[in-house]
mmCIF file of the N, C-alpha and C atoms, coordinates in Angstrom:
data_MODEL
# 
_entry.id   MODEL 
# 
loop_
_atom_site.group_PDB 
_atom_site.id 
_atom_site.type_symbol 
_atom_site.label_atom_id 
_atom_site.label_alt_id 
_atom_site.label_comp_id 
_atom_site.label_asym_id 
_atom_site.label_entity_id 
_atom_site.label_seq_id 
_atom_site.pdbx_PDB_ins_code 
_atom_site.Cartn_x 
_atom_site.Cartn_y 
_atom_site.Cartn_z 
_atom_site.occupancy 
_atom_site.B_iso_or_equiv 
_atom_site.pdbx_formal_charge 
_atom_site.auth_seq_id 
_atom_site.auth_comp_id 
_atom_site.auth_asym_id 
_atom_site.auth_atom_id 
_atom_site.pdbx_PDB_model_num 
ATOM 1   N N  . UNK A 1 1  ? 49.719  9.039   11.360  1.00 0.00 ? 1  UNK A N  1 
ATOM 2   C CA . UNK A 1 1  ? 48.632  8.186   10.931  1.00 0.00 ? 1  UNK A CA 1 
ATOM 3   C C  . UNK A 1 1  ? 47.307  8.773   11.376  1.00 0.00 ? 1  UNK A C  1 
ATOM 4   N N  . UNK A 1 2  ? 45.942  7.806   10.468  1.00 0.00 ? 2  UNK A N  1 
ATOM 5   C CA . UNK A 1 2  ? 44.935  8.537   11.017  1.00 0.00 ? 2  UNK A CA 1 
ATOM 6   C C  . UNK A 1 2  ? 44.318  7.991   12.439  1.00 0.00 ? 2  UNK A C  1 
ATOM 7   N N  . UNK A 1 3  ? 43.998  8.885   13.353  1.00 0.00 ? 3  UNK A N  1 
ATOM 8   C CA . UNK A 1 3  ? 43.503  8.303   14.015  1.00 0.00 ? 3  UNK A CA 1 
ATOM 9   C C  . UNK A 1 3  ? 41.964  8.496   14.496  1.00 0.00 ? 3  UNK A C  1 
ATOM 10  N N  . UNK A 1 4  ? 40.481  7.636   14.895  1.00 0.00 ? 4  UNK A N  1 
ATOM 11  C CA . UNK A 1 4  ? 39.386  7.425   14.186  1.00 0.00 ? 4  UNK A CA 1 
ATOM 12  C C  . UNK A 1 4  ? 38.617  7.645   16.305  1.00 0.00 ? 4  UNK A C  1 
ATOM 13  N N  . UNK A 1 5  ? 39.461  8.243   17.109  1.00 0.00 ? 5  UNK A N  1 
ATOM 14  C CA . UNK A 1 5  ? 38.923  7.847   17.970  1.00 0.00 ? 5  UNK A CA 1 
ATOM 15  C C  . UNK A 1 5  ? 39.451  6.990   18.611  1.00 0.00 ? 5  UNK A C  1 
ATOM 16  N N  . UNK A 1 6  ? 38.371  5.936   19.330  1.00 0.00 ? 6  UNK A N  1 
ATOM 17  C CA . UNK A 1 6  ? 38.417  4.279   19.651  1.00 0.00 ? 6  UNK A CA 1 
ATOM 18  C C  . UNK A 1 6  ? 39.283  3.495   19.667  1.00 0.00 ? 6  UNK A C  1 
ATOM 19  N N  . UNK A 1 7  ? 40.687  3.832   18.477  1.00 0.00 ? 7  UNK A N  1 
ATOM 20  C CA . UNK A 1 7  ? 41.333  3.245   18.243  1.00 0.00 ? 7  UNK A CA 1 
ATOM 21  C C  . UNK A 1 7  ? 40.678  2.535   16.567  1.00 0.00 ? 7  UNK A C  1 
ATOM 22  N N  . UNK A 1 8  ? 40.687  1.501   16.234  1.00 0.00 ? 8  UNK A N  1 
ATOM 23  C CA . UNK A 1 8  ? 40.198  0.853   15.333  1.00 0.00 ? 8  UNK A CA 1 
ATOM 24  C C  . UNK A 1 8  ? 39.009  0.884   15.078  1.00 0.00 ? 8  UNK A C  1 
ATOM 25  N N  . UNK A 1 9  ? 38.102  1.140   16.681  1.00 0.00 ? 9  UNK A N  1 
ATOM 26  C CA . UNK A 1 9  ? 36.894  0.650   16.377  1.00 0.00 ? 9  UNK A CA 1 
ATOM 27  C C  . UNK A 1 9  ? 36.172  1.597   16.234  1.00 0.00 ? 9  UNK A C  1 
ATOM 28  N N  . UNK A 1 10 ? 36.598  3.160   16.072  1.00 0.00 ? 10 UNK A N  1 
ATOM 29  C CA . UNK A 1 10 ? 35.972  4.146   15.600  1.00 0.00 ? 10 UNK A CA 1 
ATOM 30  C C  . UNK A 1 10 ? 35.493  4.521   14.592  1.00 0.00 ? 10 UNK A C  1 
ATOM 31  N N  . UNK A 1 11 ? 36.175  4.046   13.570  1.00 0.00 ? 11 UNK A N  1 
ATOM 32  C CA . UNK A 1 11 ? 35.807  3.940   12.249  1.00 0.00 ? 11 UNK A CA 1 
ATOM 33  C C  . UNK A 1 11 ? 34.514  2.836   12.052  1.00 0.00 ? 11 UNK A C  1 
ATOM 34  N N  . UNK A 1 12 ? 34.533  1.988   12.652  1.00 0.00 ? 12 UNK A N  1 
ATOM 35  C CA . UNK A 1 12 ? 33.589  0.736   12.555  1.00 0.00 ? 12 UNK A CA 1 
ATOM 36  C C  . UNK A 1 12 ? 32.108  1.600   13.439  1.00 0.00 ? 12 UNK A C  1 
ATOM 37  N N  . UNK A 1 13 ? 32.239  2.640   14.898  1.00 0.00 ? 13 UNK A N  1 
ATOM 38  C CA . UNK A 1 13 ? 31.342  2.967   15.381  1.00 0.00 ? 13 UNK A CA 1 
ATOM 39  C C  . UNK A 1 13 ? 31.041  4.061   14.409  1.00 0.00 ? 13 UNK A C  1 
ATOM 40  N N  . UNK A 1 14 ? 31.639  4.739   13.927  1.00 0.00 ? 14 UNK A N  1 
ATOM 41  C CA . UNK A 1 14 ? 31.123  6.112   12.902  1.00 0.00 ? 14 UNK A CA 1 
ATOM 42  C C  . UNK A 1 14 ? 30.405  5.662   11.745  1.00 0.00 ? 14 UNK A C  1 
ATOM 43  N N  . UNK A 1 15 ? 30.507  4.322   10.894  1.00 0.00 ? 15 UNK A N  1 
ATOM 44  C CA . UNK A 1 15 ? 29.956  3.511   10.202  1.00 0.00 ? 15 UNK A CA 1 
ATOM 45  C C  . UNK A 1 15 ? 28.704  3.127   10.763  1.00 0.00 ? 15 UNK A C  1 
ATOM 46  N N  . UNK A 1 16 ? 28.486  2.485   11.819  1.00 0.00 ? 16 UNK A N  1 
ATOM 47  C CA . UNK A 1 16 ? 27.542  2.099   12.069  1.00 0.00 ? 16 UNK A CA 1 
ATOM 48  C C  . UNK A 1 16 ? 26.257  3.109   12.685  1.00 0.00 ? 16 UNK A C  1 
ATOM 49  N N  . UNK A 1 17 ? 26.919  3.954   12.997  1.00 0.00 ? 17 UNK A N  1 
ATOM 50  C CA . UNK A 1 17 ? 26.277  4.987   13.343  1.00 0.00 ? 17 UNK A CA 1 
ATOM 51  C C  . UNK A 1 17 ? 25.186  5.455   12.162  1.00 0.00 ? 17 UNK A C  1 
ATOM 52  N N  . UNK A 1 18 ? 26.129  6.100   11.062  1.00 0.00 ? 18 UNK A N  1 
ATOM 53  C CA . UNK A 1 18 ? 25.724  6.336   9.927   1.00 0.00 ? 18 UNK A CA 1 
ATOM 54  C C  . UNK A 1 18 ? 24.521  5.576   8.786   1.00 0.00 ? 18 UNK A C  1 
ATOM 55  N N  . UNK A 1 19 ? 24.720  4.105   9.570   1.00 0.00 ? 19 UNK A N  1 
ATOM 56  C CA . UNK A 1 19 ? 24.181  3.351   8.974   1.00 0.00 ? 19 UNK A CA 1 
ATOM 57  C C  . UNK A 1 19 ? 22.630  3.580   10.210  1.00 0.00 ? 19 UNK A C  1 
ATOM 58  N N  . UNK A 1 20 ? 22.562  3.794   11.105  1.00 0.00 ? 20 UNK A N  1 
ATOM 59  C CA . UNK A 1 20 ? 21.390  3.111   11.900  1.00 0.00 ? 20 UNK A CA 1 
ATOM 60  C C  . UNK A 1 20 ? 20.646  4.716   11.532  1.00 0.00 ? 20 UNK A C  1 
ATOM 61  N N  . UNK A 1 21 ? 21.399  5.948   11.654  1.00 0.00 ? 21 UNK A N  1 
ATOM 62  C CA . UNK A 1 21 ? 20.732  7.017   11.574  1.00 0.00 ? 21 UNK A CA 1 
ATOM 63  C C  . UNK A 1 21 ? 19.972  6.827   9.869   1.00 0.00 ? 21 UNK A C  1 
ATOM 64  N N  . UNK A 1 22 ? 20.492  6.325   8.848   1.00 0.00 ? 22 UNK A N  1 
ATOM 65  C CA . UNK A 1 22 ? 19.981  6.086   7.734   1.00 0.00 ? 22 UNK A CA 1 
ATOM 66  C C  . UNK A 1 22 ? 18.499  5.509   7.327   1.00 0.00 ? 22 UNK A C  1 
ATOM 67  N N  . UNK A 1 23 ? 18.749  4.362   8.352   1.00 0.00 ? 23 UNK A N  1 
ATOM 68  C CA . UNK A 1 23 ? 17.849  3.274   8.641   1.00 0.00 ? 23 UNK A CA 1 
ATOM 69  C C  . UNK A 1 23 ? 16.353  3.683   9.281   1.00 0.00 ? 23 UNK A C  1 
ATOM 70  N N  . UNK A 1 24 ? 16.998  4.459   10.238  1.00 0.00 ? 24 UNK A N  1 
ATOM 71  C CA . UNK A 1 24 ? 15.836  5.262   10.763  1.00 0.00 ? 24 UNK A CA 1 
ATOM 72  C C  . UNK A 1 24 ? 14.953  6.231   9.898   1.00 0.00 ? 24 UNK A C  1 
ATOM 73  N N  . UNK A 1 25 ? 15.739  6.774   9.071   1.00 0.00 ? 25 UNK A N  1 
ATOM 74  C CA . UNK A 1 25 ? 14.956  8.026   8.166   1.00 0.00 ? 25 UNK A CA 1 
ATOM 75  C C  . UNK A 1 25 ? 14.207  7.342   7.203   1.00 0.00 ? 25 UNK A C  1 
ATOM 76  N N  . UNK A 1 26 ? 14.709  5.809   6.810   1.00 0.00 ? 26 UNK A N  1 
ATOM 77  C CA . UNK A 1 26 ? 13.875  5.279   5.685   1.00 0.00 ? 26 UNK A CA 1 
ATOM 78  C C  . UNK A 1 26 ? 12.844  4.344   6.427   1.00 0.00 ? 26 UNK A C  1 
ATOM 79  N N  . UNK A 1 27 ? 12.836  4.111   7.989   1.00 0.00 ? 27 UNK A N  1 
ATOM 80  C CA . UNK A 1 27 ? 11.719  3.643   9.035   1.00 0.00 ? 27 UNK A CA 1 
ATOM 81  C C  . UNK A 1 27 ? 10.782  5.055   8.974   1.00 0.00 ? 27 UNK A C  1 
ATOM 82  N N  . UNK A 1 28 ? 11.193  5.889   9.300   1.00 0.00 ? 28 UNK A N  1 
ATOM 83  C CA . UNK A 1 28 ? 10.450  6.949   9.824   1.00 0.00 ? 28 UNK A CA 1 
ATOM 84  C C  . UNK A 1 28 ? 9.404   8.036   8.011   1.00 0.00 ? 28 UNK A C  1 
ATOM 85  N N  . UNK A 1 29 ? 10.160  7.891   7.213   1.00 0.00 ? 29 UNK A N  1 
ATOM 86  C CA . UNK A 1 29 ? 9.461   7.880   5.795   1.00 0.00 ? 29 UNK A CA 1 
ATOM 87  C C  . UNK A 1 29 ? 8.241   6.679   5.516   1.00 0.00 ? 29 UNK A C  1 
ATOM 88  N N  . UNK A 1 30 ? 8.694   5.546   5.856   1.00 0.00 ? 30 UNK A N  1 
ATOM 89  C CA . UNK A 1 30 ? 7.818   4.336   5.325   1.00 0.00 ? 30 UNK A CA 1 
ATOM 90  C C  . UNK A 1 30 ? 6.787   4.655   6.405   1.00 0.00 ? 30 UNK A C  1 
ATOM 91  N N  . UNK A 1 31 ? 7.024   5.135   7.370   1.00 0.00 ? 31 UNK A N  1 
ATOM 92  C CA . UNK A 1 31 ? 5.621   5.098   8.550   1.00 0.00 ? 31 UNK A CA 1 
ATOM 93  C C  . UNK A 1 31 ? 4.899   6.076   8.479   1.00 0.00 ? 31 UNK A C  1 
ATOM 94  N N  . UNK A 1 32 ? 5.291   7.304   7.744   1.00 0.00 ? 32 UNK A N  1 
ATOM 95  C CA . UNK A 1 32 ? 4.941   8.643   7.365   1.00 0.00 ? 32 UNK A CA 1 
ATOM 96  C C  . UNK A 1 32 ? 4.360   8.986   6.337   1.00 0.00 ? 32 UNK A C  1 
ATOM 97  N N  . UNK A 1 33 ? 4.537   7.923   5.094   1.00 0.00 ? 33 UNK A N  1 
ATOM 98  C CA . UNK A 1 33 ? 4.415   7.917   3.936   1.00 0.00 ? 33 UNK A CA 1 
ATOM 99  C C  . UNK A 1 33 ? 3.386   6.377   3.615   1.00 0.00 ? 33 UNK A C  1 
ATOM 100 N N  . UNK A 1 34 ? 2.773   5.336   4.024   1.00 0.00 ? 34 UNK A N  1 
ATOM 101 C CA . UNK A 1 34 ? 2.663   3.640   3.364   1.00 0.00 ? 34 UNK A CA 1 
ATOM 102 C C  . UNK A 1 34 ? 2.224   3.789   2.370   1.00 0.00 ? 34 UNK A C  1 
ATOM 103 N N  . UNK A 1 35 ? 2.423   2.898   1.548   1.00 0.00 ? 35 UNK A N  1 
ATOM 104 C CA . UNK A 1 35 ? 2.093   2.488   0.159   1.00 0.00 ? 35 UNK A CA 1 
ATOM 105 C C  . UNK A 1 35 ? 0.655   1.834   0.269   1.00 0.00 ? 35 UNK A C  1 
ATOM 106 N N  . UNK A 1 36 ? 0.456   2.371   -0.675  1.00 0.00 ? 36 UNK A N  1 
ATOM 107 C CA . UNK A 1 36 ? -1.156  1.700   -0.852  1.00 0.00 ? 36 UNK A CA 1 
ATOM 108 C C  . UNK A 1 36 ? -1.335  0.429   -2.095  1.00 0.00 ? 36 UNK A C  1 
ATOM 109 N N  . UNK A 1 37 ? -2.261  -0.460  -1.931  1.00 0.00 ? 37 UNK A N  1 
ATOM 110 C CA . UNK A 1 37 ? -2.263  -1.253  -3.049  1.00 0.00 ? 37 UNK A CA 1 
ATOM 111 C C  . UNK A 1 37 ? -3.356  -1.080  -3.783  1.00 0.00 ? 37 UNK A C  1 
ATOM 112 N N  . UNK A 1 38 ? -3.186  -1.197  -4.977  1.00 0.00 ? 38 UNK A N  1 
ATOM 113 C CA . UNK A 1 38 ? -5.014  -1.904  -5.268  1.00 0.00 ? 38 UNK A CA 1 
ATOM 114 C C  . UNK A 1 38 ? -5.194  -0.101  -6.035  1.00 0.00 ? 38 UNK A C  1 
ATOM 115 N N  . UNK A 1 39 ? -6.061  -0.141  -6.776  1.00 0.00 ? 39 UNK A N  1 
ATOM 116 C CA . UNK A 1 39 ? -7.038  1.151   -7.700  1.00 0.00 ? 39 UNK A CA 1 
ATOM 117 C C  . UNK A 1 39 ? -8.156  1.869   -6.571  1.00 0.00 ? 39 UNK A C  1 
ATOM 118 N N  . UNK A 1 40 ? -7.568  3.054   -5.927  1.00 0.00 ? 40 UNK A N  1 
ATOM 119 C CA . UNK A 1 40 ? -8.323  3.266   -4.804  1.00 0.00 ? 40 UNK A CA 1 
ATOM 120 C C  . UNK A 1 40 ? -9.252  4.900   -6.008  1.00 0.00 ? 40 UNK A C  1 
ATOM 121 N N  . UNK A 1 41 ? -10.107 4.017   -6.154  1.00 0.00 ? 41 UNK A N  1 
ATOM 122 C CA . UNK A 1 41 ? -10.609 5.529   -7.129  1.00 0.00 ? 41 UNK A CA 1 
ATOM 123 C C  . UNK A 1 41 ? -11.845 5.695   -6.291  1.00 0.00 ? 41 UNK A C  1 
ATOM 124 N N  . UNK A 1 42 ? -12.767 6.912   -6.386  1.00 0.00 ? 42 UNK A N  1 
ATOM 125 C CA . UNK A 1 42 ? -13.950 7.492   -5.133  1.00 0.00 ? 42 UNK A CA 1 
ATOM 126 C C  . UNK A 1 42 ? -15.039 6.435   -5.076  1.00 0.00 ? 42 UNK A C  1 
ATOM 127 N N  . UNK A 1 43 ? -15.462 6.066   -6.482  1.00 0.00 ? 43 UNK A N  1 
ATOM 128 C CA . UNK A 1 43 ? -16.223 5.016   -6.746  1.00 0.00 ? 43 UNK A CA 1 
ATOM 129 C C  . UNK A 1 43 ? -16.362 3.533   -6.362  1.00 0.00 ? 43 UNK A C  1 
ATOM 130 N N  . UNK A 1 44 ? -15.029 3.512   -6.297  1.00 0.00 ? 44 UNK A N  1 
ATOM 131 C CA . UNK A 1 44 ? -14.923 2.302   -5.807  1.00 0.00 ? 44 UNK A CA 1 
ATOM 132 C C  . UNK A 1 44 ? -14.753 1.665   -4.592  1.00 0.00 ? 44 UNK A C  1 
ATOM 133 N N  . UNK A 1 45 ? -14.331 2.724   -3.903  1.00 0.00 ? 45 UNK A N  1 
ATOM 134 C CA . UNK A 1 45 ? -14.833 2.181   -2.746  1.00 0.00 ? 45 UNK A CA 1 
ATOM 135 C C  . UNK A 1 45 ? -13.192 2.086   -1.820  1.00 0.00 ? 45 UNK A C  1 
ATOM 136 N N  . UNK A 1 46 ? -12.189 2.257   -2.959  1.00 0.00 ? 46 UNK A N  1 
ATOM 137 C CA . UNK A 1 46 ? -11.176 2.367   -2.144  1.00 0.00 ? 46 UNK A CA 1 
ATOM 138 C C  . UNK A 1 46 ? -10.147 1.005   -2.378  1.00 0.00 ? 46 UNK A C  1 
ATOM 139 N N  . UNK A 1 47 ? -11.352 -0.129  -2.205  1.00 0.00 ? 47 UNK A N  1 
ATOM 140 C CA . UNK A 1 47 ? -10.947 -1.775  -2.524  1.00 0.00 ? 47 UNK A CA 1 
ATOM 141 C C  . UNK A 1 47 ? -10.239 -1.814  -3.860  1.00 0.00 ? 47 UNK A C  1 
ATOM 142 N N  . UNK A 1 48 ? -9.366  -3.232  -4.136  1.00 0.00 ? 48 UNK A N  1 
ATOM 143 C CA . UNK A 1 48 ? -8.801  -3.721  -4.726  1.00 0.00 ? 48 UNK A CA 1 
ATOM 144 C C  . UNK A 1 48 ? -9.481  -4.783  -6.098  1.00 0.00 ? 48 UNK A C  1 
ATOM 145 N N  . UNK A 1 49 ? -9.630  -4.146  -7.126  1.00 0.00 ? 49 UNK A N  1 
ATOM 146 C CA . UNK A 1 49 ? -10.380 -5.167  -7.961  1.00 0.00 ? 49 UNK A CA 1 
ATOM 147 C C  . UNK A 1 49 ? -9.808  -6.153  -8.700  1.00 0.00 ? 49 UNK A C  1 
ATOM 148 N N  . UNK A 1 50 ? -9.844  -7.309  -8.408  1.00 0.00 ? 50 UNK A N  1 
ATOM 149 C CA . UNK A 1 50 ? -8.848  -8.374  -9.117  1.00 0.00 ? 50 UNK A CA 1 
ATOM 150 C C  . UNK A 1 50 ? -9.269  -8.424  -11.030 1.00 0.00 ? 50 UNK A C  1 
ATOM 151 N N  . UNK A 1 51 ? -7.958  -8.319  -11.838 1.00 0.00 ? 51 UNK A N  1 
ATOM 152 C CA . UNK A 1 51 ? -8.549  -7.704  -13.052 1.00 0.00 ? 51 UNK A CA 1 
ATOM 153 C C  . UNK A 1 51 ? -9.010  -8.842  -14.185 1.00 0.00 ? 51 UNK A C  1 
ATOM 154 N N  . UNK A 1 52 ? -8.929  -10.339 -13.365 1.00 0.00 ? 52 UNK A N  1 
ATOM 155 C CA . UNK A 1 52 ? -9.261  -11.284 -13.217 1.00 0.00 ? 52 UNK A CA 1 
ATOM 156 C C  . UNK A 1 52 ? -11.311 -12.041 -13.131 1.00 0.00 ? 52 UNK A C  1 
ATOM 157 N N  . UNK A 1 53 ? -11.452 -10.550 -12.255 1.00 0.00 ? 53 UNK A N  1 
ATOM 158 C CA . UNK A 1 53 ? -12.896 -11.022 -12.089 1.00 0.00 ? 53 UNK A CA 1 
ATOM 159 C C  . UNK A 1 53 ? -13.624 -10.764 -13.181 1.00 0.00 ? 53 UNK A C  1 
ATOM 160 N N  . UNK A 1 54 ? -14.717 -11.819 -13.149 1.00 0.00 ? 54 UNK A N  1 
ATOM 161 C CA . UNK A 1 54 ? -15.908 -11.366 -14.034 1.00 0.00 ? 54 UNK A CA 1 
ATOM 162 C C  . UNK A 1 54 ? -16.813 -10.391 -14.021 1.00 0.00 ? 54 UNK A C  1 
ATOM 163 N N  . UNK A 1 55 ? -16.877 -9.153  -14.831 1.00 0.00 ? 55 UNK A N  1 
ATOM 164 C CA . UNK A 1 55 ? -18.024 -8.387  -14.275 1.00 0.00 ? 55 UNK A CA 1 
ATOM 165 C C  . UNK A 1 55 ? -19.026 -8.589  -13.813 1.00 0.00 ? 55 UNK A C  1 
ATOM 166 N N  . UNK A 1 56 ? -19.917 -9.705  -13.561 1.00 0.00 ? 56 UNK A N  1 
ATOM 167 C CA . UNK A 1 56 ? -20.784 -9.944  -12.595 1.00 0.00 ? 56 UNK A CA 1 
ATOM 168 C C  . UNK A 1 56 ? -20.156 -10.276 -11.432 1.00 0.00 ? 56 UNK A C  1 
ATOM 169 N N  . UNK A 1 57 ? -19.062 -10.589 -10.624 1.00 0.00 ? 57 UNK A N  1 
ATOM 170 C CA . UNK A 1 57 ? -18.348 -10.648 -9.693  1.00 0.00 ? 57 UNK A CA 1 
ATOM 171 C C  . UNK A 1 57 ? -17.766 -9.518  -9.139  1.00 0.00 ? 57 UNK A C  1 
ATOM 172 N N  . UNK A 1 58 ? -17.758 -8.311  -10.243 1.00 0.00 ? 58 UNK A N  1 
ATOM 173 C CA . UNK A 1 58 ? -17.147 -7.008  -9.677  1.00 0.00 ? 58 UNK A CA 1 
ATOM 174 C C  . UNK A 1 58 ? -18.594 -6.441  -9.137  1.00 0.00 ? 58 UNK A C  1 
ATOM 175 N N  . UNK A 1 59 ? -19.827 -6.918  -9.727  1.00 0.00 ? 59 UNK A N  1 
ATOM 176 C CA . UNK A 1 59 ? -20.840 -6.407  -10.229 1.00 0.00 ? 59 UNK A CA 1 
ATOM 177 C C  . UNK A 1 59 ? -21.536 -6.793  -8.449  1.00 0.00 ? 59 UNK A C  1 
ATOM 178 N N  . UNK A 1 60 ? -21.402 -8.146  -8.066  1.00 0.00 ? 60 UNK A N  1 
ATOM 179 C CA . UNK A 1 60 ? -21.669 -8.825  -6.710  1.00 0.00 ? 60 UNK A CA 1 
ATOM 180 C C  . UNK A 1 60 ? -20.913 -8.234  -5.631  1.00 0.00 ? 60 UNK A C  1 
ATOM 181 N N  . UNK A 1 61 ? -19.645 -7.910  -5.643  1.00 0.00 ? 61 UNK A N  1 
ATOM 182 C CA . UNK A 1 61 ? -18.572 -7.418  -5.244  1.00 0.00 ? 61 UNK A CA 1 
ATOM 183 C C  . UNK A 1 61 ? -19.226 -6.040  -4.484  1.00 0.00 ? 61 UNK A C  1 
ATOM 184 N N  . UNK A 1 62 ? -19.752 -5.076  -5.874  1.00 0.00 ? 62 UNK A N  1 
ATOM 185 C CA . UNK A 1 62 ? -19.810 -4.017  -5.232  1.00 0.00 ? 62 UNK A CA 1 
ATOM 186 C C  . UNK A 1 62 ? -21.345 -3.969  -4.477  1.00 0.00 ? 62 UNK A C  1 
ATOM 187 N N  . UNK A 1 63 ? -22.737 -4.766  -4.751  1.00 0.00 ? 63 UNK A N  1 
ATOM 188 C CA . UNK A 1 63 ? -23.707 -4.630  -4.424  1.00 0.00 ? 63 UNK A CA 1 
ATOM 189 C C  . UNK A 1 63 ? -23.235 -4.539  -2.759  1.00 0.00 ? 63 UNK A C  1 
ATOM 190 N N  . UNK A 1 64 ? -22.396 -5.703  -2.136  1.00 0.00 ? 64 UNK A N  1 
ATOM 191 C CA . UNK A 1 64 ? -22.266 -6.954  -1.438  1.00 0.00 ? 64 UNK A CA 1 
ATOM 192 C C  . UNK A 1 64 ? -21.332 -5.368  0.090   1.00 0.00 ? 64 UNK A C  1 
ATOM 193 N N  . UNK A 1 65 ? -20.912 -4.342  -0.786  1.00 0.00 ? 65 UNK A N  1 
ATOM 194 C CA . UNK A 1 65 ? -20.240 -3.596  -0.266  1.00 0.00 ? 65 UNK A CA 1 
ATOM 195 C C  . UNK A 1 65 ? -21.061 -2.297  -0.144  1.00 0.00 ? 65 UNK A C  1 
ATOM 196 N N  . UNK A 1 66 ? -22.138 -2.411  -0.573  1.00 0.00 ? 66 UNK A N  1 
ATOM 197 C CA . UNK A 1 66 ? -23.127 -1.100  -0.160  1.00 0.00 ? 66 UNK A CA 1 
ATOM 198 C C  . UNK A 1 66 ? -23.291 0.098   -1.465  1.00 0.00 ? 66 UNK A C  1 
ATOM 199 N N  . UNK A 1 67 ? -22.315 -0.618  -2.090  1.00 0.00 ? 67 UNK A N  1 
ATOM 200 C CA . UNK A 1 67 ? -21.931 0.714   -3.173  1.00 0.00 ? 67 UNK A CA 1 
ATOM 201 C C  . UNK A 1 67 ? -23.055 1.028   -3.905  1.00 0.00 ? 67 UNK A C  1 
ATOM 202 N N  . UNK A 1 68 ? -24.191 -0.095  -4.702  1.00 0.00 ? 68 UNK A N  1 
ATOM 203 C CA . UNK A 1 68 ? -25.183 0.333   -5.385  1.00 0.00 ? 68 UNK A CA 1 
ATOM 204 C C  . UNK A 1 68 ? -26.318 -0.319  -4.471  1.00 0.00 ? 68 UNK A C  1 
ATOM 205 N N  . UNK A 1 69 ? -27.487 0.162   -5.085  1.00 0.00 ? 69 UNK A N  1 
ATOM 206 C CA . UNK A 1 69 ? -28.798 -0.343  -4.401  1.00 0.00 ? 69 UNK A CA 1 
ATOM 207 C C  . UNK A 1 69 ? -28.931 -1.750  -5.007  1.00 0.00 ? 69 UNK A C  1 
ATOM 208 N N  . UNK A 1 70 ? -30.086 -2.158  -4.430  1.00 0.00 ? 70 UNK A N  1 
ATOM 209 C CA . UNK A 1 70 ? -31.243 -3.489  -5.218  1.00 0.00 ? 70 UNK A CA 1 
ATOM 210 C C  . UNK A 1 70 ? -31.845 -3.153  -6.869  1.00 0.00 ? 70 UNK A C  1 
ATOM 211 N N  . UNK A 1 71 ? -32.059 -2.241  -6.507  1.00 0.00 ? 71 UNK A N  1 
ATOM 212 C CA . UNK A 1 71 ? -32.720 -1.940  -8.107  1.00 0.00 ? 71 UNK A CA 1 
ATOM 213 C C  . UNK A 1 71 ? -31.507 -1.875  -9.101  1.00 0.00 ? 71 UNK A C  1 
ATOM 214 N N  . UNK A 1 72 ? -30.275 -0.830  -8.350  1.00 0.00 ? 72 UNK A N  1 
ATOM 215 C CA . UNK A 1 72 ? -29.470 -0.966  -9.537  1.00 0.00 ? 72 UNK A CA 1 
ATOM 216 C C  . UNK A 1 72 ? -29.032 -1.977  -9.990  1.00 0.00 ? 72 UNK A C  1 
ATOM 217 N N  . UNK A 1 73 ? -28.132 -2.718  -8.807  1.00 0.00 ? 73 UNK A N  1 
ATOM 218 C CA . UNK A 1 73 ? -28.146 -4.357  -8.794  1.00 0.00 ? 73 UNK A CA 1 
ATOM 219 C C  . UNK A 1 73 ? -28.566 -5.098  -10.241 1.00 0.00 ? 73 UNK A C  1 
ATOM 220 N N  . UNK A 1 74 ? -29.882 -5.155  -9.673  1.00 0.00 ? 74 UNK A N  1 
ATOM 221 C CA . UNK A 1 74 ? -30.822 -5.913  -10.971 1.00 0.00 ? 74 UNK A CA 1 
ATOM 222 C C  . UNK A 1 74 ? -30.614 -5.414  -12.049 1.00 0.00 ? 74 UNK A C  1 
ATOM 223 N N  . UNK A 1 75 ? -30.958 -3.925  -12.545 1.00 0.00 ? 75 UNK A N  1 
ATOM 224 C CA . UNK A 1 75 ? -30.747 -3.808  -13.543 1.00 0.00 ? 75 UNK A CA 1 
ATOM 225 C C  . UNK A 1 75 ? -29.255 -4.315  -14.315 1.00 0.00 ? 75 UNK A C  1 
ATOM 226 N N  . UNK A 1 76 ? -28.470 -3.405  -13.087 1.00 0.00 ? 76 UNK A N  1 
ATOM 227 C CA . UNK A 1 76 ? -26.565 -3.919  -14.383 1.00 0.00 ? 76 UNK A CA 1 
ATOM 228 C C  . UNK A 1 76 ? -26.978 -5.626  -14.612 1.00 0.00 ? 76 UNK A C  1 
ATOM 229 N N  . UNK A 1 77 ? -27.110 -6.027  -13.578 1.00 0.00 ? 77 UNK A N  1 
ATOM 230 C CA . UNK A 1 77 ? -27.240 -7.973  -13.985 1.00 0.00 ? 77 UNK A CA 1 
ATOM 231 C C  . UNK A 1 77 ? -28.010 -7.981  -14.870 1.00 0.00 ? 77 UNK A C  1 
ATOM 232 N N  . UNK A 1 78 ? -29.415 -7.233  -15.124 1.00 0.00 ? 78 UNK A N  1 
ATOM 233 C CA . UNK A 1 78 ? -29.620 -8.259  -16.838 1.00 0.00 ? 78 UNK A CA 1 
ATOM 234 C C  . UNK A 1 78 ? -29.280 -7.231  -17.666 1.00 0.00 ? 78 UNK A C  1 
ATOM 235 N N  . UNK A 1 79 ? -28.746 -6.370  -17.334 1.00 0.00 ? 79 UNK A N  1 
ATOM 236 C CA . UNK A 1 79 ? -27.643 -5.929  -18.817 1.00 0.00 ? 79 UNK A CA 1 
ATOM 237 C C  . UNK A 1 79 ? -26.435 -6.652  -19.008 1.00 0.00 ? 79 UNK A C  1 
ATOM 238 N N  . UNK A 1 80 ? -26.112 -7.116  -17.926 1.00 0.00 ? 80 UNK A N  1 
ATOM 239 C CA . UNK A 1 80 ? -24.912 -7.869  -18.189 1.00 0.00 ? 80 UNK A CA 1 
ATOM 240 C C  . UNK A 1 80 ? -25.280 -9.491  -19.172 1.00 0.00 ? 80 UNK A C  1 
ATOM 241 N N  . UNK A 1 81 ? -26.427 -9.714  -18.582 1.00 0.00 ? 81 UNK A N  1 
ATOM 242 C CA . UNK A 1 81 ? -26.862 -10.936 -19.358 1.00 0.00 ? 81 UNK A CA 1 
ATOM 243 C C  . UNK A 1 81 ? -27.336 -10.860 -20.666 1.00 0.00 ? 81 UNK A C  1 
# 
């Protein structure tokens, strides 16, 4: 017969083994690798734009974040209007 070691429980420790060393490589990938959310393009700043908002809200959004000046500001707003 086969025998696994341990007796019985060798097969169960070689399993689990297998399993934690697994576990680790897909811990040690996810910490090496994170996922990002959101449209990180140069322009934007990196942030997440809900595709939901109103362009004057993306438009507030980005003033509010440094991205454009006062003047530009004004202008996109009464083009937007």
């Amino acid at each position: 017969m086969m025998n696994f070691g341990f007796g019985g429980f060798g097969l169960i420790f070689m399993i689990l083994f297998w399993v934690l060393i697994i576990a680790g490589a897909v811990w040690l990938i996810s910490r090496l690798f994170p996922q990002t959310t959101g449209s990180a393009t140069p322009h934007s700043g990196g942030g997440h734009i809900d595709p939901c908002s109103s362009p004057e809200e993306i438009l507030k959004r980005r003033y509010a974040q440094g991205e454009i000046s006062t003047t530009e500001f004004q202008e996109m707003r009464q083009q937007l209007r």
